[in-house]
N, C-alpha and C positions, 0 to 999 in steps of 0.2 A: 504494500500500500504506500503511495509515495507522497497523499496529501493527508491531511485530517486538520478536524478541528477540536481541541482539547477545551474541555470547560471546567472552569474550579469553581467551589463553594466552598470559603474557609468561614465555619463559624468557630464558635467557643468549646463545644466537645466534641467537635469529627469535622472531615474535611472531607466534602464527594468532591465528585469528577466523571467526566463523563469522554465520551471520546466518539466525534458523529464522523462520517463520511462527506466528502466537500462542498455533495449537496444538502448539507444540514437535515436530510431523513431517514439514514441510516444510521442509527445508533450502534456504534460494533462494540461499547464495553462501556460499563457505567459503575461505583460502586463507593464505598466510602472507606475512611478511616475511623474509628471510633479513640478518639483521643483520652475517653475516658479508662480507657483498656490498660494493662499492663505487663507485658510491652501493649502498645498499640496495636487493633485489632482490625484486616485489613479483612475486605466483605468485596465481593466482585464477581457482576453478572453481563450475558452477554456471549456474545459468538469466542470472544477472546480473550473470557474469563480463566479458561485453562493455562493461559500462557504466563497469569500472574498467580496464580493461586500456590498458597505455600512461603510465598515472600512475606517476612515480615519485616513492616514498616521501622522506622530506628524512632524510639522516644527521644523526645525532645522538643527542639524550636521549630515552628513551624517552615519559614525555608528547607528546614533538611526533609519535613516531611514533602515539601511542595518537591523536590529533587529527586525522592524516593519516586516519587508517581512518575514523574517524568522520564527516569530512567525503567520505570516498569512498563510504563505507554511503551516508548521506544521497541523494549523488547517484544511486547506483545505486537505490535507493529511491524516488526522485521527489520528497525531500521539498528537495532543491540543486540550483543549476543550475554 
């Protein structure tokens, strides 16, 4: 997949995200972080859920969580190994 569009939602206990296809109606992976979790507790559904599941997210600041996903997108995406 060589485009997408990645969407955040960082509130106060979990951080979603979502990840649509270029024409904004294909959703290929959606899911959250529960920041209340300990470690944090990462929930992911979607065509491309397999390719992240199992990753746990790193406790802390939120940047590293926003990084974590981005490099989880990546891989699920084909563009990380």
């Amino acid at each position: 997949m060589s485009e997408t569009i990645l969407v955040l939602n960082a509130g106060s206990s979990s951080l979603k995200f979502a990840l649509f296809a270029p024409n904004g109606e294909e959703r290929r992976l959606a899911g959250a972080i529960d920041l209340g979790a300990d470690p944090p507790a990462l929930e992911a559904l979607g065509p491309l859920a397999a390719m992240i599941e199992g990753r746990v997210p790193p406790a802390g600041d939120t940047p590293a969580l926003v990084g974590f996903i981005v490099d989880a997108l990546g891989v699920a995406d084909g563009r990380l190994q």
